[in-house]
C-alpha positions in Angstrom: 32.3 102.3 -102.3 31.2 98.7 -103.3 30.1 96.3 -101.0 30.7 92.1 -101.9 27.4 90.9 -101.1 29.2 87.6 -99.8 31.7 88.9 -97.4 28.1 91.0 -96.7 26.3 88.0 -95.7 29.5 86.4 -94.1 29.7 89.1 -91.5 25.8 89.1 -91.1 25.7 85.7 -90.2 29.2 85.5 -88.1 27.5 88.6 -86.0 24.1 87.2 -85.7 26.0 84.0 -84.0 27.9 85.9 -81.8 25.4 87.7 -80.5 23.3 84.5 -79.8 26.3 83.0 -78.1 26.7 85.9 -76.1 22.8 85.8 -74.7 22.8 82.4 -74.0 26.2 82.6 -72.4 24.4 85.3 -70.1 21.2 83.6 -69.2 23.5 80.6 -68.2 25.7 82.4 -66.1 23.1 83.7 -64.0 20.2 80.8 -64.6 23.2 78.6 -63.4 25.0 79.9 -60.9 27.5 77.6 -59.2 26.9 77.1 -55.3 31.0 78.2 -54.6 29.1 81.6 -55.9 26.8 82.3 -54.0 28.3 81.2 -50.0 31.2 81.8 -48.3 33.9 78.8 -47.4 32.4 79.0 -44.3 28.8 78.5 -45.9 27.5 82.0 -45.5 26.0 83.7 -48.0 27.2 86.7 -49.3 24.8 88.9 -49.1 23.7 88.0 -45.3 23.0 91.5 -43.4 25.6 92.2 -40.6 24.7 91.7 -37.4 24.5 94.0 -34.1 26.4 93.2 -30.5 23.3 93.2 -28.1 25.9 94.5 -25.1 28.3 97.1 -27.2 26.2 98.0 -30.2 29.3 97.3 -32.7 28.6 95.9 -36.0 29.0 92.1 -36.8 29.3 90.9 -40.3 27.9 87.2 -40.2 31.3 85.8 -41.3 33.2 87.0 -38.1 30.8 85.4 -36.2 30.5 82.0 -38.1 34.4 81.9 -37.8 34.6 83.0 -33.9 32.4 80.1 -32.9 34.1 77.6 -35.3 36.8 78.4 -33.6 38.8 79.3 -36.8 
């Protein structure tokens, strides 16, 4: 098998810049994240604990709650 050291260095290079694309894609996406990421419509944030009913016990989530006294 004989290799064309051209099409060699062609493919080198093509993968080196994909996989630079690909970190700096990465470390954007998560240096960056958008605020409609990271709350709720309602402004909660998505990973907000639930929340307990003093009186019955039952689990909350935070969400249920924002929207009850919204009055949504």
């Amino acid at each position: 098998m004989t290799f064309n050291k051209a099409k060699d260095k062609q493919l080198l290079v093509i993968s080196v810049l994909i996989m630079i694309m690909t970190v700096v894609i990465f470390f954007y996406m998560f240096a960056k994240t958008p605020e409609s990421l990271k709350t709720s419509r309602n402004g909660v944030p998505f990973f907000t604990p639930a929340a307990i009913h003093p009186e019955s016990g039952e689990i909350l989530s935070i969400e249920t709650l924002v929207k009850h006294f919204k009055g949504n």
